[in-house]
C-alpha positions in Angstrom: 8.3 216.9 245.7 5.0 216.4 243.6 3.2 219.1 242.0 0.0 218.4 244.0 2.6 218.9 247.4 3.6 222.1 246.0 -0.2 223.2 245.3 -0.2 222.4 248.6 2.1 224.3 250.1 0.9 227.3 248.1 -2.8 227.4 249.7 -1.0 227.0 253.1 0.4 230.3 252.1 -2.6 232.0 250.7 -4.3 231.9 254.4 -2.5 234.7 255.2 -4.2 236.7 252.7 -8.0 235.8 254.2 -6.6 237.4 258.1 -5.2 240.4 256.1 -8.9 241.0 253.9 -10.8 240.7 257.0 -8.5 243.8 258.8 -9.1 245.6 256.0 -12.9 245.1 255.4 -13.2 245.8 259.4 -11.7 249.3 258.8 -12.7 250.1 255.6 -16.6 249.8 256.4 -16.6 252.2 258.9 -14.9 254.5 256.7 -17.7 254.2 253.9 -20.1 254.3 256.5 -18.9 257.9 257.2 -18.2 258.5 254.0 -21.5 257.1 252.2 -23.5 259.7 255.0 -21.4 262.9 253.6 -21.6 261.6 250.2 -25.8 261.5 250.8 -26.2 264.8 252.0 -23.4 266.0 249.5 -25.5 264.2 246.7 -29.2 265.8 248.3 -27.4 269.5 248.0 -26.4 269.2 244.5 -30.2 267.8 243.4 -31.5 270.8 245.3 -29.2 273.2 243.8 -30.2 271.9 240.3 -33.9 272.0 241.0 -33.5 275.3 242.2 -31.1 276.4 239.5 -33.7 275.3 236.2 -36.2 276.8 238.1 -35.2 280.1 238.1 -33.4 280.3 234.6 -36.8 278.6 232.8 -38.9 281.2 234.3 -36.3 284.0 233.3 -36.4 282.8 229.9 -39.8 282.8 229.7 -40.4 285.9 231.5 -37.9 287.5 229.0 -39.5 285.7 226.0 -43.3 287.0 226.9 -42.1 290.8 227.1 -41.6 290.6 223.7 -43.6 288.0 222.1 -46.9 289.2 224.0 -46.5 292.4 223.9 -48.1 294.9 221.7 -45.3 296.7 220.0 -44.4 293.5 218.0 -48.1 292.9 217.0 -48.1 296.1 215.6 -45.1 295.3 213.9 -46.4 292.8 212.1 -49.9 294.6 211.8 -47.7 297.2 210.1 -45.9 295.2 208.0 -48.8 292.1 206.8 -51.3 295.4 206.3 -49.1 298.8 204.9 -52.2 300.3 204.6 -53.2 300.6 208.7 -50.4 303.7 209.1 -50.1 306.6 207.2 -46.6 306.8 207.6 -46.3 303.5 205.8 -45.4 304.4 202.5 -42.4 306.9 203.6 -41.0 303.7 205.8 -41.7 301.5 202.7 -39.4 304.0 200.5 -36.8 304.4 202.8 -36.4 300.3 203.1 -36.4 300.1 199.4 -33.2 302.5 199.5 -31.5 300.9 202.4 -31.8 297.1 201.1 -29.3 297.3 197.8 -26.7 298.9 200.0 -27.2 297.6 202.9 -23.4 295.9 203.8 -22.1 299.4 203.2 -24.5 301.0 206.3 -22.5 300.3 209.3 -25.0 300.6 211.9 -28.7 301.6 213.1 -27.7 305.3 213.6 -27.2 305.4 210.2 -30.3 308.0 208.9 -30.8 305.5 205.7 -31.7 303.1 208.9 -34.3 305.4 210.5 -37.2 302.9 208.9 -35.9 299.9 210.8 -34.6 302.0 213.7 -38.0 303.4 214.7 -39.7 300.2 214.0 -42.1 299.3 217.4 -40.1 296.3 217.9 -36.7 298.5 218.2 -38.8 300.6 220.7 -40.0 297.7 222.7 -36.6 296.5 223.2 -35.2 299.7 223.8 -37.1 300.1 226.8 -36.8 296.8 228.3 -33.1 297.1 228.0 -33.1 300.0 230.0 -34.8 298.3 232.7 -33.1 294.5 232.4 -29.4 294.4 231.6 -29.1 291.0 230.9 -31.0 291.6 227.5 -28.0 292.1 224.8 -29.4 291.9 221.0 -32.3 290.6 219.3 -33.8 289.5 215.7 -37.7 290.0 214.2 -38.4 288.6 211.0 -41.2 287.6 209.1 -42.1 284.2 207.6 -40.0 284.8 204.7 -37.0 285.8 206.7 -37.4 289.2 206.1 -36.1 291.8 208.4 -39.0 293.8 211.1 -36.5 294.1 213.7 -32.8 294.5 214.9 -30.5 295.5 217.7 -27.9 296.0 216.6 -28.0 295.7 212.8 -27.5 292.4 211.8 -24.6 292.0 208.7 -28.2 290.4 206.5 -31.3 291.5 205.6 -32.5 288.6 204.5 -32.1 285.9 207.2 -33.4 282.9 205.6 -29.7 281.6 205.2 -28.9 281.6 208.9 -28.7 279.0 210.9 -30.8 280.4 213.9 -33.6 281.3 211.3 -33.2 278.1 209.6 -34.0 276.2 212.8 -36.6 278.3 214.6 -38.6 277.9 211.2 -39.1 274.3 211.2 -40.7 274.5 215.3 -44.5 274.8 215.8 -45.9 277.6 217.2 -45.4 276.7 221.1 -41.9 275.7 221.3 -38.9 277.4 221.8 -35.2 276.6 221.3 -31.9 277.6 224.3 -28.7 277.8 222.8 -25.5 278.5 224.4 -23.1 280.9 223.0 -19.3 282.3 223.1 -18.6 285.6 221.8 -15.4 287.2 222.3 -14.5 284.8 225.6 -17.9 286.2 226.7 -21.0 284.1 227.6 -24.9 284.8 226.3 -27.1 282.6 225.7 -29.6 282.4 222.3 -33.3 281.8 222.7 -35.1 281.2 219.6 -38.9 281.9 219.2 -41.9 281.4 217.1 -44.2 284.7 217.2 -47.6 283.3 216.8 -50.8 284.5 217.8 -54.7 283.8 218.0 -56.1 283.2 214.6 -59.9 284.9 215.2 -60.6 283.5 212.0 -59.9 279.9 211.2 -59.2 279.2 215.2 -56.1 278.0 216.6 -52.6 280.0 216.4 -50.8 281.4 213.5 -47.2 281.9 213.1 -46.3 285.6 211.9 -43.1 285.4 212.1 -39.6 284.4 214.1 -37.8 286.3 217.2 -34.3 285.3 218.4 -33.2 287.3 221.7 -29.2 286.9 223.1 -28.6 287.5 226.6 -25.8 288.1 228.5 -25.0 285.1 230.8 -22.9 287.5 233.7 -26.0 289.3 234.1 -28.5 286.5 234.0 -26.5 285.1 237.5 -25.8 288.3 238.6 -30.0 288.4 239.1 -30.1 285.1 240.5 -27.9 286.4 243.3 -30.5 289.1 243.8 -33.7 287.0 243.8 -34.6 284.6 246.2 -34.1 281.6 244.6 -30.7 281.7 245.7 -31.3 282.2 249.5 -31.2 278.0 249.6 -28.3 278.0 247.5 -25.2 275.9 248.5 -22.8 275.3 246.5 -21.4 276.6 242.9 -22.3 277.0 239.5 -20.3 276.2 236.9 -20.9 276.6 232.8 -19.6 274.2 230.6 -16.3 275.0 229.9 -15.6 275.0 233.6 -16.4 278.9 234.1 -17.7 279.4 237.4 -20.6 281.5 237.6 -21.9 281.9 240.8 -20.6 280.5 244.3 -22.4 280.8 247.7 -22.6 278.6 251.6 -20.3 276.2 253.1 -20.3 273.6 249.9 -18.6 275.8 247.6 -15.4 275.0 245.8 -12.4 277.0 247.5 -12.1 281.1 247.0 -8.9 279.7 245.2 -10.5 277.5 242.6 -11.2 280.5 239.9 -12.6 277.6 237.4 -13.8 274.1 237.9 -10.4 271.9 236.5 -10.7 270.1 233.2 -10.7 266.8 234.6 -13.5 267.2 236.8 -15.3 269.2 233.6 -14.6 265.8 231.4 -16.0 263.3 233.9 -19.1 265.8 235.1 -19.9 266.6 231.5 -22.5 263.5 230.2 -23.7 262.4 233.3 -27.1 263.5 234.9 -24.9 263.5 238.5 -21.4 262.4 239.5 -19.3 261.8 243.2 -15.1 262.2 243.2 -13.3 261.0 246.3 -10.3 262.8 247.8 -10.1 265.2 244.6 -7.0 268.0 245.2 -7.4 271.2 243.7 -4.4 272.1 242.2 -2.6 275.3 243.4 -3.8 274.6 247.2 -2.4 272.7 250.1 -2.8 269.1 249.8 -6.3 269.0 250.9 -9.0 266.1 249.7 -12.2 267.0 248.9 -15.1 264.9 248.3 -17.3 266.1 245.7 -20.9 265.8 244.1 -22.0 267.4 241.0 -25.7 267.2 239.1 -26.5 268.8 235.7 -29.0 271.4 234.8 -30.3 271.0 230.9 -32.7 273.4 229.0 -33.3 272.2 225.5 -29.3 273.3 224.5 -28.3 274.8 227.4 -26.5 272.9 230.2 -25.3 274.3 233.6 -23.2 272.4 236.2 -23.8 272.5 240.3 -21.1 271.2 242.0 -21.2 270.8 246.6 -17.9 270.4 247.4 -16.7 269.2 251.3 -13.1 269.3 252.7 -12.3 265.4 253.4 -9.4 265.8 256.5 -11.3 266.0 259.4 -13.6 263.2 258.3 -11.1 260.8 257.1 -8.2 261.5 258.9 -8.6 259.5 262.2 -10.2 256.9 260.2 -7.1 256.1 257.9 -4.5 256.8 260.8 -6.3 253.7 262.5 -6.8 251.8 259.4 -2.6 251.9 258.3 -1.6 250.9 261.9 -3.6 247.2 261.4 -3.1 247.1 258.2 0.9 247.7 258.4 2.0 244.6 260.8 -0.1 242.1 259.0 1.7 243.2 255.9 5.0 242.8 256.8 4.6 239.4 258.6 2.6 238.5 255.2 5.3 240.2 252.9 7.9 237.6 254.7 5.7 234.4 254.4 4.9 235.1 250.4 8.8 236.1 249.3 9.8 232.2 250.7 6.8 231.0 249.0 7.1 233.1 245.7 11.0 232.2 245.8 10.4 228.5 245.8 7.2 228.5 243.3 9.0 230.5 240.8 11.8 227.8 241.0 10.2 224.5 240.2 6.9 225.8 238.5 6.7 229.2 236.9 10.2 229.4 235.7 9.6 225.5 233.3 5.8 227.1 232.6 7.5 230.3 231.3 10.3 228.4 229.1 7.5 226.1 227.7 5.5 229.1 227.0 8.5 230.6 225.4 9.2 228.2 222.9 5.2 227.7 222.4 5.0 231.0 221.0 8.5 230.4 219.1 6.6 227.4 217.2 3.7 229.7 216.6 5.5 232.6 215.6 7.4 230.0 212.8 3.8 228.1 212.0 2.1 232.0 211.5 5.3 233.2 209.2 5.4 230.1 207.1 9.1 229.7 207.5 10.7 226.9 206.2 13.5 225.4 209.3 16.3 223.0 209.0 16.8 220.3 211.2 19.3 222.4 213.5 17.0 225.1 213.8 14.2 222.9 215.2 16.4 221.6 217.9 17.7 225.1 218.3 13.8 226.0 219.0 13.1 222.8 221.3 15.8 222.7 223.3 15.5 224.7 226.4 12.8 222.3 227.1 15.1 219.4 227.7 17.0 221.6 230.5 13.6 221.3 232.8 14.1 218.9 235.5 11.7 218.8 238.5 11.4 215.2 238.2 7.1 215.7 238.5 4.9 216.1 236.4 6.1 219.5 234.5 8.9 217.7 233.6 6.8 214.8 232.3 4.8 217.9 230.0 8.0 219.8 229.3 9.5 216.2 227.2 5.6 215.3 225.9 5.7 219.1 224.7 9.3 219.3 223.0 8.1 215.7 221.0 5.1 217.5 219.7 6.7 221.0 219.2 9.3 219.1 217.2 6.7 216.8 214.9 4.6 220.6 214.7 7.9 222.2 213.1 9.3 219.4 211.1 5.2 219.1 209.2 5.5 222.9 209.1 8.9 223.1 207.1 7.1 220.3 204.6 4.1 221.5 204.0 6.1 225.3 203.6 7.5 223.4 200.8 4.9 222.3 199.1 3.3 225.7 199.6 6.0 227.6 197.6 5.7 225.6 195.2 1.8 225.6 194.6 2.0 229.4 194.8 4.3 229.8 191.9 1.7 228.0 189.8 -1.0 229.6 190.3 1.1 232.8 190.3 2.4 232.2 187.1 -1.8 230.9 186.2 -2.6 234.1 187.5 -0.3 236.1 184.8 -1.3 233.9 182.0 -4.8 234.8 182.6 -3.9 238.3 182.6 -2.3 238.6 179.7 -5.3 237.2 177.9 -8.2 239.4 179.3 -5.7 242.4 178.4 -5.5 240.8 174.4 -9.2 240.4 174.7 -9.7 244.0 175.3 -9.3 246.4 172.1 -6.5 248.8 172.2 -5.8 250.0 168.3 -8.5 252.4 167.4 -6.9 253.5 164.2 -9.5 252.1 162.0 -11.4 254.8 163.7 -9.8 257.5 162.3 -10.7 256.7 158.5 -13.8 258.1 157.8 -16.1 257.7 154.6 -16.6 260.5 152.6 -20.3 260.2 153.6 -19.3 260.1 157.9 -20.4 263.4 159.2 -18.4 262.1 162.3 -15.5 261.1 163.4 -15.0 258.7 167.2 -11.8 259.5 169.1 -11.7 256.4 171.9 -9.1 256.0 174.8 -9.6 253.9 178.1 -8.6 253.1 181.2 -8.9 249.3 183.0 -7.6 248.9 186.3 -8.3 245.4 188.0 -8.6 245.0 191.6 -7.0 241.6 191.2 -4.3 240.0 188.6 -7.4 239.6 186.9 -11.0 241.7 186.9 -14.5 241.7 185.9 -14.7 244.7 183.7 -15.1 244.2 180.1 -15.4 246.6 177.6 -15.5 246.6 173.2 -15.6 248.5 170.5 -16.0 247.4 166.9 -17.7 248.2 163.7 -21.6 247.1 162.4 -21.6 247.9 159.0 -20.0 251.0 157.3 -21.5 253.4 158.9 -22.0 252.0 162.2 -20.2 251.5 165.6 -21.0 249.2 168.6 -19.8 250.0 171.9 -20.2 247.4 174.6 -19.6 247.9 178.5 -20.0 245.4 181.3 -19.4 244.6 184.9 -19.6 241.5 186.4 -20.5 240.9 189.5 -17.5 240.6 191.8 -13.5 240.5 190.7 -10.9 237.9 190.4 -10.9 235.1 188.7 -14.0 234.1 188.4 -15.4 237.5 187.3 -12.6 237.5 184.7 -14.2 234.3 183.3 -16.9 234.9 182.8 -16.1 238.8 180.4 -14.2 236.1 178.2 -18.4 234.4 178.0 -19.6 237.5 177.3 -16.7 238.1 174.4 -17.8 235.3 172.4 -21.4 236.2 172.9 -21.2 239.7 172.5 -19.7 240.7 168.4 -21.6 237.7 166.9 -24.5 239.3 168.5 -24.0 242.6 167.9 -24.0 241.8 163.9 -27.4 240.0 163.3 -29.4 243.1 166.2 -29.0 246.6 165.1 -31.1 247.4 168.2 -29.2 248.0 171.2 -32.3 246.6 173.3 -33.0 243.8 171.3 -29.2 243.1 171.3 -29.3 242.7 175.4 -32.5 240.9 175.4 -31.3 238.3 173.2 -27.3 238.9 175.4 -29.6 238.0 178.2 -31.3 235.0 177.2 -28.1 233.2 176.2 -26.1 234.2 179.0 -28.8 233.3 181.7 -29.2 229.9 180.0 -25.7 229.5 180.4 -25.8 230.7 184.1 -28.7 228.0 184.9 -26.6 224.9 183.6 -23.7 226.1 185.2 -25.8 226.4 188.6 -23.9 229.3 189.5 -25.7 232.8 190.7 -24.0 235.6 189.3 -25.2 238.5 187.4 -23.4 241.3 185.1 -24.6 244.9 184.8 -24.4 246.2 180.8 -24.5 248.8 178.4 -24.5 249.2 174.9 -24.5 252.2 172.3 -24.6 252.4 168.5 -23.1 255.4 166.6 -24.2 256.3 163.4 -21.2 258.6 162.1 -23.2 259.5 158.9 -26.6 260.8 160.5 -25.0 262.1 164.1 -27.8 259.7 165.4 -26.8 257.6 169.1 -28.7 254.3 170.2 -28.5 253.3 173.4 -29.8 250.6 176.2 -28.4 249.0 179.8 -29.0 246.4 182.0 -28.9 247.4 185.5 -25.5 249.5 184.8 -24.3 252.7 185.9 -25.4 256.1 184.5 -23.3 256.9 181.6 -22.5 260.8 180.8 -22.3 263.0 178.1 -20.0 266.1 178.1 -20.8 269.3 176.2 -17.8 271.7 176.2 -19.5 274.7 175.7 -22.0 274.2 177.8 -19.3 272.7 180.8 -21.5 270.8 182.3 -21.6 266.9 182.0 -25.7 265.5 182.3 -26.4 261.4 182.6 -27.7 259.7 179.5 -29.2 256.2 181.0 -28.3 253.8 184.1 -29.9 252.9 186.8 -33.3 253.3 185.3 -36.2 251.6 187.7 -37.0 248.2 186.7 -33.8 247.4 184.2 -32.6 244.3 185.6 -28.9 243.0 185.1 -27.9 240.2 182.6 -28.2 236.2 183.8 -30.6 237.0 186.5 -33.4 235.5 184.3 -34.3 234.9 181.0 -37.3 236.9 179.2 -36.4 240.7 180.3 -37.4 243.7 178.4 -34.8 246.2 178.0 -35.7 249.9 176.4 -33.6 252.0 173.8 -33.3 255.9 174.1 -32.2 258.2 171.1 -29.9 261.1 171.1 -28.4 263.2 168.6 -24.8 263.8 169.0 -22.8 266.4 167.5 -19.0 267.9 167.5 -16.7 268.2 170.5 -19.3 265.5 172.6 -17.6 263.2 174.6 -19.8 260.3 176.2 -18.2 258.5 179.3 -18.9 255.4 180.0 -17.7 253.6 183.0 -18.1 251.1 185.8 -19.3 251.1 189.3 -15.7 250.6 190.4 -15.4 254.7 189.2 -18.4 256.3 191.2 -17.6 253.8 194.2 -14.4 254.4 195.9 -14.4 256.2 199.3 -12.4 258.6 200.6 -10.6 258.7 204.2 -13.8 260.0 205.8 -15.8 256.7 203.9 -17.3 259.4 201.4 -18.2 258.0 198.3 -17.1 259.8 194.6 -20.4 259.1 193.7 -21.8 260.5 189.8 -21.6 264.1 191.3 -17.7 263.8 192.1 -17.4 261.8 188.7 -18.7 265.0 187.1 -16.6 267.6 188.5 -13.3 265.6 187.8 -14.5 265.5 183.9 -15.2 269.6 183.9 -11.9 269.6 185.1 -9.9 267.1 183.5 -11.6 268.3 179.9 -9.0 268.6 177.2 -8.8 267.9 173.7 -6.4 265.1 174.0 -8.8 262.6 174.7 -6.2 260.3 175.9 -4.6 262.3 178.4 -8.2 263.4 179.7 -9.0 259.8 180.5 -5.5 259.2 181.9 -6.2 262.7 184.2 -10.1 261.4 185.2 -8.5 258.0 185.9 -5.8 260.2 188.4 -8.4 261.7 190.4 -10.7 258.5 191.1 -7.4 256.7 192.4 -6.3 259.1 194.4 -9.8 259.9 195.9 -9.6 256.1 196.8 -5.7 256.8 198.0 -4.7 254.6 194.9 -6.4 251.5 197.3 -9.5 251.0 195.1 -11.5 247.5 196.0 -12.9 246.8 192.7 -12.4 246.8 189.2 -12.2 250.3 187.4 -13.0 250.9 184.1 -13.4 254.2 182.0 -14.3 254.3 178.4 -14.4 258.0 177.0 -15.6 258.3 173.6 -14.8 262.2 171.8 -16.7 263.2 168.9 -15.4 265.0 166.1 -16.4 266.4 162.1 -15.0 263.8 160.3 -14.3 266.2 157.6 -12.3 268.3 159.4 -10.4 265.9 161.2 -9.4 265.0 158.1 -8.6 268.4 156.8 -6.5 268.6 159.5 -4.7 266.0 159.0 -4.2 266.2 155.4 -2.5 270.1 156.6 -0.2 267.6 159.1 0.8 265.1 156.4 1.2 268.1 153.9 3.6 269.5 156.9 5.4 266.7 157.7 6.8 266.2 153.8 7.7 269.8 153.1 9.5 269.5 156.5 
């Protein structure tokens, strides 16, 4: 039989499945009829719940706010404290602050009598006596617009309240805004309003901010007087906070007595969304019972409040579905007979050859992705289930078209896998050649260092670190001697790493010494770097630029040259002082080399002295990130030096060079180089070492 008989034979079968989706449509639209009617009125109770709900807490919280902020005990309070001189009793309540401020930690509470200044204060007494009449009100906070404390209950653990967080962000509002916070203390809820006190500048006109309120209220209490007021007499339904905590339940669209809190999955679905509908939910702990409910949320600027309707599903739903699984269940069993024949045959003579060829398809992928080289008997080993297809149509036509081209696929594969090897281990063994002579282009004997002249007053101690990203990398560094008295130390990135970078530092090694001899002044010297490199750049037609810095050291005089291009900050660490301050980089306007001809550069002056030790470095040392995508950055750079310090200038580099790799988990993505340069006395290096030799041959 043909494919297209077989296609055929499989629509003939799919009928069945039109008679079986028009039983169920039937059925299932008068059940979401009934259901989308309930899940209206559901839906209508919830909105009128929250309406109802933000009503009655805004106007709490602004009630609450005014008795305080609009009252006169607080504008006395600040009367009192802006002018000392309006009360007589001022200067008594001035001394006793001034005594209770440098031991203030040690008071334990208000009661305390050292406390009695801040204890009698009119804002304690305002509070005092709305507490007794409104027991939601728990604690609150009156500073000025410095932060400093006018009022407390109970006594907060600082005086000055600048550094908390509450007073940090009430500051930054204008005067007619206010901030609702939710809070947990203990398992206990409150919630945190924070105020701006400001009143009616008679004066200049408009309102001026004297100072900053924060009032905590007690979140049991706050629903315990919405169940008193009238604004729950339409209630229906239940409140919910949001970790679930029920609040306040009340009419016929409550959850269950049972239901104590509202469960976590319903708390992660109602969460972020301004309303939300749940089918046939059970409540776990209860008979089997489906529920269908609605949920809408309640937001004040940070405070967020869930009202949930909730309606037992079985007498709506349960004649419906009885009726809908009694059509629904003979239609599926005559179907269910008609599609195992069909299902039977198809899988015979077309998915079973579809699956082999799709088999050995991803067999001659898996070989062409892996690069693995095959003999002859293990192509045919790969091939060969499809020359057991036999359907005599047109499968078995594709099967034998596909096991031809399969075959040509692997044989070309195993070939060219050949040649691959082979290229590879060139350019491998390219790659190492190239490596070994950027690393003899780099200096790495700084003996001649070491000998001073009788007229140095100084003495350089060098040690490095180069770590390529590649076999080969774009960092370049040198060190080598002007005259005498002179040293020349050279940095440089180029832009990029591999290869390419790598060639172009060997450039810049021939350019750089020859240079270096004829201009004593480190800008001139990059100025004339640049205008030979970017003339080299522009006949090569390539775009690439390299970020520089170069120092001269005058070990007679203690006197240090410097200039960059475009490179980063380089640092100077003073031991006694522990702290490690940037010298130049980065400067505005201080372009890198080969971008174009013609650029000014600028030289700074320092005078070094004993135990210094400049670091100089590449972006690849300030760049890497961390797991959280955190850059080291200079600041990070500076706290590894204070702590990697030592004498042993050596080991300090190889500790600094520790630290960036692991910050980067030793996966760094560019080149890193570190060039730390110690100074010492020359004289007494040499002391010291005429004591070592002297040592040594008595020994």
């Amino acid at each position: 039989m043909k494919l297209q008989a077989r296609i055929l034979l499989l629509i003939l079968l799919t009928t069945f499945l039109p008679l079986v989706a028009c039983l169920y449509f039937v059925t299932r639209t008068s059940y979401h009829h009934t259901l989308k009617h309930a899940k209206h009125s559901q839906q209508q109770a919830a909105f009128n719940n929250s309406i109802t709900l933000r009503n009655f807490i805004n106007a709490e919280f602004e009630k609450k706010i005014a008795l305080f902020n609009q009252t006169g005990n607080f504008r006395i309070t600040f009367i009192q404290h802006e002018n000392p001189d309006v009360e007589k009793n001022m200067a008594r309540r001035l001394e006793e602050r001034a005594k209770a401020i440098p031991i203030w930690k040690e008071i334990p509470h208000l009661n305390d009598p050292r406390m009695n200044w801040l204890t009698n204060s009119p804002a304690n007494h305002q509070f005092r006596i709305h507490r007794q009449k409104d027991a939601s009100l728990h604690s609150f906070i009156l500073t000025d617009t410095k932060g400093i404390l006018l009022g407390a209950l109970p006594k907060p653990e600082e005086y000055d309240q600048t550094s908390q967080d509450w007073w940090q962000q009430t500051s930054k509002l204008p005067y007619d805004s206010v901030i609702y916070r939710p809070l947990k203390i203990e398992g206990l809820h409150y919630y945190e309003l924070l105020v701006p006190v400001a009143y009616k500048d008679h004066k200049n006109g408009g309102f001026k901010i004297h100072g900053y309120f924060k009032l905590i209220l007690k979140a049991d209490e706050l629903f315990k007087q919405f169940a008193n007021s009238n604004a729950s007499d339409t209630f229906n339904g239940t409140i919910s906070l949001s970790d679930g905590s029920i609040v306040f339940s009340k009419g016929n669209m409550a959850l269950p007595a049972q239901v104590t809190k509202v469960p976590t999955i319903l708390m992660e679905e109602i969460h972020n969304q301004p309303s939300w509908t749940a089918e046939e939910f059970i409540f776990h702990g209860e008979p089997e019972t489906p529920h269908l409910i609605t949920s809408a949320n309640t937001k004040l600027s940070e405070c967020q409040w869930t009202t949930i309707a909730t309606e037992d599903m079985t007498p709506l739903t349960g004649t419906l579905k009885r009726y809908h699984a009694m059509q629904i269940g003979g239609v599926i069993i005559l179907v269910a007979l008609f599609t195992t024949v069909g299902f039977s045959y198809l899988r015979k003579t077309v998915t079973t050859p579809v699956r082999t060829m799709q088999t050995v398809s991803e067999n001659v992928a898996s070989a062409s992705q892996k690069g693995l080289y095959l003999s002859r008997t293990e192509i045919k080993q790969i091939v060969n289930p499809l020359n057991k297809i036999h359907t005599k149509d047109e499968i078995q036509k594709l099967a034998e078209h596909f096991s031809s081209m399969a075959e040509g696929i692997l044989n070309f594969q195993s070939i060219l896998e050949s040649e691959v090897i082979s290229k590879t281990q060139q350019i491998n063994e390219d790659l190492e050649m190239a490596k070994e002579f950027q690393q003899a282009l780099l200096p790495h004997d700084y003996q001649w260092l070491q000998q001073p002249s009788p007229k140095h007053e100084l003495l350089l101690d060098v040690a490095h670190f180069y770590q390529p990203a590649a076999a080969v990398g774009g960092d370049f560094f040198d060190i080598f001697p002007l005259d005498k008295n002179h040293v020349g130390v050279f940095i440089a990135d180029v832009m990029g790493h591999g290869a390419r970078s790598a060639l172009v530092t060997a450039i810049l090694r021939a350019l750089v010494r020859p240079l270096a001899i004829i201009e004593q002044d480190p800008a001139c010297f990059l100025e004339e770097l640049n205008n030979q490199f970017s003339d080299i750049i522009v006949r090569s037609g390539q775009t690439i630029f390299v970020t520089a810095a170069y120092l001269i050291f005058d070990l007679e005089t203690g006197l240090v040259k410097g200039s960059h291009a475009g490179h980063p900050h380089m640092l100077i660490y003073r031991q006694p002082e522990d702290r490690a301050n940037r010298l130049l980089g980065d400067e505005k306007g201080s372009l890198p080399l080969g971008l174009t001809a013609g650029v000014d550069y600028r030289t700074r002056e320092w005078r070094t002295k004993p135990n210094d030790v400049f670091l100089l470095f590449t972006d690849g040392a300030i760049e890497p990130e961390n797991q959280l995508q955190e850059p080291l950055g200079i600041k990070g750079l500076k706290h590894i030096i204070r702590k990697r310090y030592d004498k042993d200038n050596d080991f300090m580099v190889k500790g600094i060079a520790y630290d960036v790799m692991r910050y980067a988990n030793d996966m760094p993505e560019d080149d890193i180089c570190i060039l730390s340069i110690a100074v010492h006395a020359a004289h007494a290096a040499s002391h010291h070492e005429h004591e070592a030799e002297s040592t040594a041959g008595k020994a």
